[in-house]
FIGUNU-200859 format. One record per residue: residue number from 0; x, z, y of N, C-alpha, C, O in turn; residue in one letter. Coordinates in Angstrom, 2 decimals. Layout:
N
(atom NUM, (X, Z, Y), (X, Z, Y), (X, Z, Y), (X, Z, Y), 'a')
...
END
This chain:
134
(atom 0, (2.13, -7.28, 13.95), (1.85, -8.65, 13.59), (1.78, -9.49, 14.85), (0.89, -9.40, 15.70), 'x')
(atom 1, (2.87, -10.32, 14.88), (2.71, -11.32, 16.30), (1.57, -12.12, 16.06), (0.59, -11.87, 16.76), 'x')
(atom 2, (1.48, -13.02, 15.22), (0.33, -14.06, 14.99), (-0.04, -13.85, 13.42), (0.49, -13.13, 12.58), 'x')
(atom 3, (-1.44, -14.97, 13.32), (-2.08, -14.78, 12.44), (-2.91, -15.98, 12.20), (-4.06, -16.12, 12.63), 'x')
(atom 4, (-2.12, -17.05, 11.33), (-2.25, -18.61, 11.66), (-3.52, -19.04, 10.25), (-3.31, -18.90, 9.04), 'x')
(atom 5, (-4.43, -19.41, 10.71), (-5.38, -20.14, 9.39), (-4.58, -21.93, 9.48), (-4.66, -22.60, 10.51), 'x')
(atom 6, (-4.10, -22.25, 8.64), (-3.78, -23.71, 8.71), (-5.24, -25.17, 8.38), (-5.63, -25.65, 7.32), 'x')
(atom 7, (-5.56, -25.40, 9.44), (-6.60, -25.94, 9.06), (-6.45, -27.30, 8.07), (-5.51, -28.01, 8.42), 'x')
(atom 8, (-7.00, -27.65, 7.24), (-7.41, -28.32, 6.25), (-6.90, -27.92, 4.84), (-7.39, -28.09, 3.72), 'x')
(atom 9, (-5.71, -27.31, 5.30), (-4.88, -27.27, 4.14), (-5.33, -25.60, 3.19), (-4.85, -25.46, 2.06), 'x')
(atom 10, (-6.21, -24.52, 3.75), (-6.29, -23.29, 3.51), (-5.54, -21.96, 3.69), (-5.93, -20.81, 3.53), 'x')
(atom 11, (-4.23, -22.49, 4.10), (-3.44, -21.51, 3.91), (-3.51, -20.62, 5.08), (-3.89, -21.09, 6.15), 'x')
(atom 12, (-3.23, -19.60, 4.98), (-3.24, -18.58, 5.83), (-1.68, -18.02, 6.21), (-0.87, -17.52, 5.43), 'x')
(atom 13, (-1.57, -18.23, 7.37), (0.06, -17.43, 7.72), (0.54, -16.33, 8.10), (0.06, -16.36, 9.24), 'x')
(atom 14, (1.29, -15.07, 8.06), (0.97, -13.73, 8.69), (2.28, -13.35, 8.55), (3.04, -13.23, 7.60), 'x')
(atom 15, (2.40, -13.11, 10.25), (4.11, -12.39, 10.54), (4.32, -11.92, 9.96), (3.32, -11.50, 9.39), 'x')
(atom 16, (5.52, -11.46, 9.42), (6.07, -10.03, 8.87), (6.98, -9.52, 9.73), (7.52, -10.46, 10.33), 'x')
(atom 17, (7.61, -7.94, 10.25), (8.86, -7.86, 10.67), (9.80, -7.66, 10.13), (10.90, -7.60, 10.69), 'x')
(atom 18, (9.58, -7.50, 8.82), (10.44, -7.17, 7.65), (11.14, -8.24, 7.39), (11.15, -9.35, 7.92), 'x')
(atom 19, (11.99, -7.61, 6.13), (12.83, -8.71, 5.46), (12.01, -8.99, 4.54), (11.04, -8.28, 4.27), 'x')
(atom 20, (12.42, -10.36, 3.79), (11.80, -10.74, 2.60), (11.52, -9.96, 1.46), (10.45, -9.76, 0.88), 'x')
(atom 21, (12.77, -9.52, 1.19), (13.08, -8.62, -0.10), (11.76, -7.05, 0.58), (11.02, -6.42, -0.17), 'x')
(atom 22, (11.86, -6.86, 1.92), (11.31, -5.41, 2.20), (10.13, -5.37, 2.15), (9.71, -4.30, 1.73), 'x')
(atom 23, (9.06, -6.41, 2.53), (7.78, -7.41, 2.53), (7.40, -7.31, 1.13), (6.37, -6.78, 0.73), 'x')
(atom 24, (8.29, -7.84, 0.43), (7.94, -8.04, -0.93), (7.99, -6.59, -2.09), (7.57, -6.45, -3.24), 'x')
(atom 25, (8.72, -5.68, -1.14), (8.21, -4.63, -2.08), (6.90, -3.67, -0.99), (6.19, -3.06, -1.79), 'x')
(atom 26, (6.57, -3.48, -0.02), (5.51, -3.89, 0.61), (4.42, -3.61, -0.46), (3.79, -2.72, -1.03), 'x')
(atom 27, (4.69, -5.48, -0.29), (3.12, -5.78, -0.79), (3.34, -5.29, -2.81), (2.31, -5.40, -3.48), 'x')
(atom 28, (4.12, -5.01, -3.25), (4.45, -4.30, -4.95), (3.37, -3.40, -4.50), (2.19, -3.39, -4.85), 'x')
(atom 29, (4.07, -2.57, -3.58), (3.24, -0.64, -3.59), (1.83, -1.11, -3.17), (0.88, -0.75, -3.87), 'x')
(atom 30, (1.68, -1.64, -2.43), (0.22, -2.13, -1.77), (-0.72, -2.40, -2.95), (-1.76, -1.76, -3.09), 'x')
(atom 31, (-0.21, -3.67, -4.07), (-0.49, -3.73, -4.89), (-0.66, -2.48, -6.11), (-1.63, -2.26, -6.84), 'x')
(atom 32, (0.19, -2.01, -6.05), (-0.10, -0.88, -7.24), (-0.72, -0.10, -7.00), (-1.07, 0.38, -8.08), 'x')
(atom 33, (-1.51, 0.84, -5.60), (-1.99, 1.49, -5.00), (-3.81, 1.27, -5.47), (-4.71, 2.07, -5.72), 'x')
(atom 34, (-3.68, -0.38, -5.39), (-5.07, -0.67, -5.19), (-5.67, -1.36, -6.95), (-6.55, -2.16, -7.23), 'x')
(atom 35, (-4.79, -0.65, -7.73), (-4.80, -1.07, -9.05), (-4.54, -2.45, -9.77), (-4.83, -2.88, -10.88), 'x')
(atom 36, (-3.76, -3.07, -8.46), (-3.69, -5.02, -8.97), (-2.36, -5.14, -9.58), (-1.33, -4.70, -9.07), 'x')
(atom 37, (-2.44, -5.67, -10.52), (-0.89, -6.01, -11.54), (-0.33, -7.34, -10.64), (-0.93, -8.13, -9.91), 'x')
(atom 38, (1.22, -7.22, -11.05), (1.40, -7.68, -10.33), (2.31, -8.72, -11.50), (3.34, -8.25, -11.98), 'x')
(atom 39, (1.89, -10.00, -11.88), (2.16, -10.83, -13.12), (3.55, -11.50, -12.90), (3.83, -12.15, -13.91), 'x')
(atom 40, (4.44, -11.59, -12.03), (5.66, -11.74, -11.70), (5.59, -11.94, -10.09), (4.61, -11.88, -9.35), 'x')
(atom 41, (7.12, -12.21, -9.72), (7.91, -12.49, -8.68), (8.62, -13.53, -8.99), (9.45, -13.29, -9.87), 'x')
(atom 42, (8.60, -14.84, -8.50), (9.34, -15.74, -8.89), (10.49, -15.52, -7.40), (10.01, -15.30, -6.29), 'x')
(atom 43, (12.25, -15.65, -7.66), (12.63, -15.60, -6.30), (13.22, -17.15, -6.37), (14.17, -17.65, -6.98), 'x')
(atom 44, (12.54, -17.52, -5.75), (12.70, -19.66, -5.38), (14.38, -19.34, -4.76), (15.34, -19.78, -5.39), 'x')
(atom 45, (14.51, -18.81, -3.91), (16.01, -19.01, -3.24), (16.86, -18.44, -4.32), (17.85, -19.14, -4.57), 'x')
(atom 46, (16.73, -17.38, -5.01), (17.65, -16.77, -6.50), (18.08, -17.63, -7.38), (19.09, -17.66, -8.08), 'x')
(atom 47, (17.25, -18.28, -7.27), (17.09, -19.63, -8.73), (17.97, -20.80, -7.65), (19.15, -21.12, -7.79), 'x')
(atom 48, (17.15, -21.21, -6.73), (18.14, -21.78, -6.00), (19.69, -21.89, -6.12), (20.42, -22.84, -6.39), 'x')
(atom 49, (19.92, -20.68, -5.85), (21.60, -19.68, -5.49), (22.61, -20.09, -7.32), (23.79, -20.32, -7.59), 'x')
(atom 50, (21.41, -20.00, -8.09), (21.84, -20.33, -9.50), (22.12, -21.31, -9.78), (22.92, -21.54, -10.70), 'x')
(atom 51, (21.51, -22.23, -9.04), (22.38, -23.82, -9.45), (23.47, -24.39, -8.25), (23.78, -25.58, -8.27), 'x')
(atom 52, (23.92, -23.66, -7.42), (24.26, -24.21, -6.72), (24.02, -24.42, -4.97), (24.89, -24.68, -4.14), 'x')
(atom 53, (22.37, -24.20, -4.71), (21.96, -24.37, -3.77), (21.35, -23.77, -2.73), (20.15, -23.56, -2.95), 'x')
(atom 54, (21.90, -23.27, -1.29), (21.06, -22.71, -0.19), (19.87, -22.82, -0.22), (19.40, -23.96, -0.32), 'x')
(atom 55, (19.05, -21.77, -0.13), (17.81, -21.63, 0.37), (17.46, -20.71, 0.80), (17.44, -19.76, 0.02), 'x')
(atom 56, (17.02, -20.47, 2.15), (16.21, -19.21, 3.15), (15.73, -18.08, 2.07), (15.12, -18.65, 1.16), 'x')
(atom 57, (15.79, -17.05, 1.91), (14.84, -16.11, 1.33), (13.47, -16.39, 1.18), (12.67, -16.29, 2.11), 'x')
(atom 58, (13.12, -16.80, -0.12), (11.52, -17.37, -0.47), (11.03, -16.65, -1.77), (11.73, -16.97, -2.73), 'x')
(atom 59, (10.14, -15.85, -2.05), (9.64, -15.59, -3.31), (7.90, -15.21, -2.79), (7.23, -14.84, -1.83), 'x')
(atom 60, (7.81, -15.70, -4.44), (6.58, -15.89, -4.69), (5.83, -14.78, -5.66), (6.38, -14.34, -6.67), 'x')
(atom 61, (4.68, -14.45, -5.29), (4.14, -13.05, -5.82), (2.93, -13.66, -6.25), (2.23, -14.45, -5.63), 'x')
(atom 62, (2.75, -13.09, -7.64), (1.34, -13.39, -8.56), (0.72, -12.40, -8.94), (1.17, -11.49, -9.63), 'x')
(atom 63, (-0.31, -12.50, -8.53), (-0.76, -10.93, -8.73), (-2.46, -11.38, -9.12), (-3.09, -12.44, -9.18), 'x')
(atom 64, (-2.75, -9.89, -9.36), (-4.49, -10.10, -9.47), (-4.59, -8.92, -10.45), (-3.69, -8.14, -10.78), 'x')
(atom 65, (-6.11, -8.98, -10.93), (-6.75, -8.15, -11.85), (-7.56, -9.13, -13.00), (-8.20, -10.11, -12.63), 'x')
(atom 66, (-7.49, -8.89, -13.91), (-7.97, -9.66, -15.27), (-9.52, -9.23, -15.12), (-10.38, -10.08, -15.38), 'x')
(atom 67, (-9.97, -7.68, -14.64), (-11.55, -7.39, -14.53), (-12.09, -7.98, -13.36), (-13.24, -8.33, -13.63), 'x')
(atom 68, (-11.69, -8.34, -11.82), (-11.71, -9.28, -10.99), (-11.52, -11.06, -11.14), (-12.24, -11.84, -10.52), 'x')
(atom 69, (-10.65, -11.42, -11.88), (-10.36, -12.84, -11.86), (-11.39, -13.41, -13.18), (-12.22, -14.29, -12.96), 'x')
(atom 70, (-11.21, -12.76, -14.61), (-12.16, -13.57, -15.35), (-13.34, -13.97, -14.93), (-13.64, -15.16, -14.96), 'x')
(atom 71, (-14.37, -12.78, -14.37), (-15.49, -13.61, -14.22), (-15.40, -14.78, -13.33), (-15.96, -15.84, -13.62), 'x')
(atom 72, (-14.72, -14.64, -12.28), (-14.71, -16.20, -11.56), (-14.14, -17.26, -12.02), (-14.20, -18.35, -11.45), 'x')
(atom 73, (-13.39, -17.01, -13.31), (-12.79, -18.47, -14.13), (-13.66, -18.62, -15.12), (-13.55, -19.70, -15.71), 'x')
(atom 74, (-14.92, -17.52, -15.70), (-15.98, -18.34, -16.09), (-16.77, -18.65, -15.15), (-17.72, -19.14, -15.76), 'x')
(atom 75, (-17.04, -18.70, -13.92), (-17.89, -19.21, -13.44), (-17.68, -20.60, -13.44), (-18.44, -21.47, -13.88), 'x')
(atom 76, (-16.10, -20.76, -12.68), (-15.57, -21.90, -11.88), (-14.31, -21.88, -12.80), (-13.43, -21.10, -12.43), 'x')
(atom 77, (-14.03, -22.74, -14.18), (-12.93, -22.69, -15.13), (-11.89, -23.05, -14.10), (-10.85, -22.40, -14.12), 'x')
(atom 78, (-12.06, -24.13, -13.06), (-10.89, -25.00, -12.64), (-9.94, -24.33, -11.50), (-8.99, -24.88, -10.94), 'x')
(atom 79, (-10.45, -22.92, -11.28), (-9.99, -21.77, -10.44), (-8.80, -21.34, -11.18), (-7.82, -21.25, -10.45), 'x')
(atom 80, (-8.64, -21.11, -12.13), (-7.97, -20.75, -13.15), (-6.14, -21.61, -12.97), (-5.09, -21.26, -13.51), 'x')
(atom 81, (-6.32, -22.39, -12.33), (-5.14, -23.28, -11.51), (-4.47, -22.45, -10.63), (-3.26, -22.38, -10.39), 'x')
(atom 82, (-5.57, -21.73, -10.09), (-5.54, -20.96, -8.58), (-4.90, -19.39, -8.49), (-4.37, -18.71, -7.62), 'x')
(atom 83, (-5.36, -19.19, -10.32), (-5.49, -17.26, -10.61), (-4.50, -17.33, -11.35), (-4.18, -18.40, -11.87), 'x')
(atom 84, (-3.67, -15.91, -11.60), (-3.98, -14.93, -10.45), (-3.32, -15.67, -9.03), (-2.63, -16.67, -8.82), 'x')
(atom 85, (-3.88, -14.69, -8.28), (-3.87, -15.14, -7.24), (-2.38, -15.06, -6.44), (-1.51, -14.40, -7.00), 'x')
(atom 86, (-2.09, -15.63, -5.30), (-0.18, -15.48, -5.03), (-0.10, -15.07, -3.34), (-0.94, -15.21, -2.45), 'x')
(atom 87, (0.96, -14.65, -3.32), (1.42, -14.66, -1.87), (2.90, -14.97, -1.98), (3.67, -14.52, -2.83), 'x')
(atom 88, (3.27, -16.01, -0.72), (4.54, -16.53, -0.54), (4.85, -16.04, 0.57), (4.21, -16.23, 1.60), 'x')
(atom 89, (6.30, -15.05, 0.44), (6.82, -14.56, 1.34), (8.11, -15.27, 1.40), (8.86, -15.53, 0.46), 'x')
(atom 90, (8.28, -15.57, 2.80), (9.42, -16.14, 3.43), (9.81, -16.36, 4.83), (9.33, -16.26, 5.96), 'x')
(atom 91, (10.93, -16.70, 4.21), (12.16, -16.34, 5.83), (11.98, -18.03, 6.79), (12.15, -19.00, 6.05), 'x')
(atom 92, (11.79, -18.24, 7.68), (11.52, -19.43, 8.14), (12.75, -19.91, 9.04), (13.45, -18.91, 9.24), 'x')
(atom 93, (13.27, -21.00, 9.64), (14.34, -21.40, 10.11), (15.12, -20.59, 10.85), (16.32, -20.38, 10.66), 'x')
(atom 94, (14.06, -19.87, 12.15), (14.37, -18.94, 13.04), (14.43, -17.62, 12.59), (14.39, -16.74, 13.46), 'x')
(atom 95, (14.55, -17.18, 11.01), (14.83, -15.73, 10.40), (13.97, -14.93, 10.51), (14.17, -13.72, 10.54), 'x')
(atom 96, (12.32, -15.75, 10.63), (11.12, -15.03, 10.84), (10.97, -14.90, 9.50), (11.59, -15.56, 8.67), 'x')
(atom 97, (9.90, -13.80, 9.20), (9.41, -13.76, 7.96), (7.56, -13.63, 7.91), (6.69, -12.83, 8.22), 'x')
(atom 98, (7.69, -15.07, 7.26), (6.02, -15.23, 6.87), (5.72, -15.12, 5.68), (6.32, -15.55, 4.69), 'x')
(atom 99, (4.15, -14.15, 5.81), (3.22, -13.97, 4.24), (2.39, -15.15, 4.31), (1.91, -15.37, 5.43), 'x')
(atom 100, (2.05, -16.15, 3.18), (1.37, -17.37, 3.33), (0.54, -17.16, 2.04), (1.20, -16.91, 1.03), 'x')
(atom 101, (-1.18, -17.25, 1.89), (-1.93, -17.04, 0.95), (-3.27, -18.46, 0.96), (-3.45, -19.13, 1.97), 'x')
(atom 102, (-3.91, -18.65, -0.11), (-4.66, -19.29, 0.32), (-6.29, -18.32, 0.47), (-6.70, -17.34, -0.15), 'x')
(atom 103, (-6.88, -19.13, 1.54), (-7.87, -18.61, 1.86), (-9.04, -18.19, 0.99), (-8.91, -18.90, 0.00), 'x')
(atom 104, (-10.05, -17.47, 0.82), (-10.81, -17.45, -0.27), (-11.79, -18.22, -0.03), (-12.19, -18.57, -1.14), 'x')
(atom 105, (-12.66, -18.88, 1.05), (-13.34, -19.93, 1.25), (-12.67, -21.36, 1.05), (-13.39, -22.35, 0.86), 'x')
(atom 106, (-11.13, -21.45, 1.08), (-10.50, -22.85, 0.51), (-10.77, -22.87, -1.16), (-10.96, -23.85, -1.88), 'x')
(atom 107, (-10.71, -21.13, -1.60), (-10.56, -21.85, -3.03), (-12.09, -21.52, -3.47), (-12.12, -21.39, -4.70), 'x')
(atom 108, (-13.29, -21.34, -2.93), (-14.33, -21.11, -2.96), (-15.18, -22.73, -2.85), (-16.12, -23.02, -3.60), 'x')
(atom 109, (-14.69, -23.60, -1.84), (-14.60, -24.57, -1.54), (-14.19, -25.30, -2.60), (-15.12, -25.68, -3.31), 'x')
(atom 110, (-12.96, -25.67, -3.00), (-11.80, -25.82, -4.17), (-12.74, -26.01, -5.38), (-12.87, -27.14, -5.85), 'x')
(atom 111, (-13.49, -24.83, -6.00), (-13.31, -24.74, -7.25), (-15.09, -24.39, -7.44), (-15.47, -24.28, -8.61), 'x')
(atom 112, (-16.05, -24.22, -6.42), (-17.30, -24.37, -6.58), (-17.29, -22.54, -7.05), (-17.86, -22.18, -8.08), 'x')
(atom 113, (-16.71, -21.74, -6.34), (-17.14, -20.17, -6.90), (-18.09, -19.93, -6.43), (-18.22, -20.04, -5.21), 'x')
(atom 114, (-19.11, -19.52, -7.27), (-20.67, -18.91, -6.61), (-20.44, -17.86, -5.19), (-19.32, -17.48, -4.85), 'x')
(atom 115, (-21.40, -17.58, -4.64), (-20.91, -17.33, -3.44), (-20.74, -15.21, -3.37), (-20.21, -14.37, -2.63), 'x')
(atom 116, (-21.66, -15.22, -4.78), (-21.56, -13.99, -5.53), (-20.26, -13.19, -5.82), (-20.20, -11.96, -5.86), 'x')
(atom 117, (-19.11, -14.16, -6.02), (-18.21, -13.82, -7.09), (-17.06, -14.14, -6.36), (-15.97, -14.17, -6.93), 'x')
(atom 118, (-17.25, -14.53, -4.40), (-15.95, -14.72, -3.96), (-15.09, -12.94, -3.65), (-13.91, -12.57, -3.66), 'x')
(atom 119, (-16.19, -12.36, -3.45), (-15.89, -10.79, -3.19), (-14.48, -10.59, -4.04), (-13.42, -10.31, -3.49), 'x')
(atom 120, (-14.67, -10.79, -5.63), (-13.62, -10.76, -6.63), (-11.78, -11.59, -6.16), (-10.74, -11.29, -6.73), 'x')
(atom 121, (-11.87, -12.43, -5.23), (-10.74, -13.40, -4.82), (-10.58, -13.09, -3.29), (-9.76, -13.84, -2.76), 'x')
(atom 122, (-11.21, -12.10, -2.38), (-11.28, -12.31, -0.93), (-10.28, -10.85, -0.12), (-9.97, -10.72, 1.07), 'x')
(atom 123, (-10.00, -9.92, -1.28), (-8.71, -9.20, -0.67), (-7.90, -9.23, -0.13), (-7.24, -8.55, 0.65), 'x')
(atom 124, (-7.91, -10.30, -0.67), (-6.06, -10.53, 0.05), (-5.56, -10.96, 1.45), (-4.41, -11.34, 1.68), 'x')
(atom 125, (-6.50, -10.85, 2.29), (-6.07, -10.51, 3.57), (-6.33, -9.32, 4.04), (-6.50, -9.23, 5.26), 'x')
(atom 126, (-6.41, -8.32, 3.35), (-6.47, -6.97, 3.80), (-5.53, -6.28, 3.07), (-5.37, -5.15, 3.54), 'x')
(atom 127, (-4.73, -6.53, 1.94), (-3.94, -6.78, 1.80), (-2.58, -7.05, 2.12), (-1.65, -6.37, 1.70), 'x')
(atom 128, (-2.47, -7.87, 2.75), (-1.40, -8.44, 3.36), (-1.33, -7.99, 5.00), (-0.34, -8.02, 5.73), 'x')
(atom 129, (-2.92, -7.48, 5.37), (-2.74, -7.07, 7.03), (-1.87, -5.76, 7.07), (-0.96, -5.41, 7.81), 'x')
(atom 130, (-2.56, -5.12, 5.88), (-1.82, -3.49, 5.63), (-0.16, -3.51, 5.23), (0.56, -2.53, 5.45), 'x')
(atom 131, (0.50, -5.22, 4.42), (1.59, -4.89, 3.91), (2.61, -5.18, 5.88), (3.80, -4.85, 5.92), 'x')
(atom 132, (1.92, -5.79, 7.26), (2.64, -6.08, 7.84), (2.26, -4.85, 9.13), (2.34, -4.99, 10.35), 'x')
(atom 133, (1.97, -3.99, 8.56), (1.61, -3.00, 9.65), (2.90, -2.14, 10.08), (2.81, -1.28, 10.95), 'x')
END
């Protein structure tokens, strides 16, 4: 991992990859299945792209989570529920880098008023993602 960027105001979190997009993204699948988290689709933004017509860098988007982890924090905090399950955006950046981009669990803790009990349930995912760029 070269760097390891918190974007300030905005939450997001940035994290090298050396991989390819497509290799990243199955990565973080096994990572995910390992640690029992479903993984609710893969949207591929540049695929869909490619389908109408149009260039775009290697970009897809991963939704993932656990229904025994995420409910209780969308009854706590319904408006989280915007937020869940939770995602990681993997992509190829101008220079053919490849970044994992998540939001932070104190942005959406912040965000959505989650008791401070129930961020444990949303705060994986940078351990997660440290293990998918090792």
């Amino acid at each position: 991992m070269e760097r390891n960027e918190v974007m300030e105001g905005n939450g997001l979190t940035q994290v090298a990859s050396r991989r390819t997009v497509e290799e990243t993204v199955e990565r973080l699948e096994s990572i995910f299945a390992e640690r029992g988290l479903r993984v609710f689709a893969v949207v591929d933004h540049s695929g869909e792209a490619a389908r109408v017509g149009m260039k775009m860098r290697p970009t897809k988007l991963l939704i993932f989570g656990s229904p025994k982890g995420g409910t209780p924090v969308m009854l706590a905090a319904p408006t989280i529920a915007i937020d869940l399950p939770l995602k990681t955006l993997v992509a190829e950046d101008e220079s053919g880098k490849v970044w994992i981009s998540y939001n932070t669990p104190q942005y959406l803790q912040k965000r959505h008023g989650v008791p401070e009990e129930l961020v444990r349930n949303i705060a994986g995912v940078a351990a997660l993602v440290a293990k998918a760029v090792e």
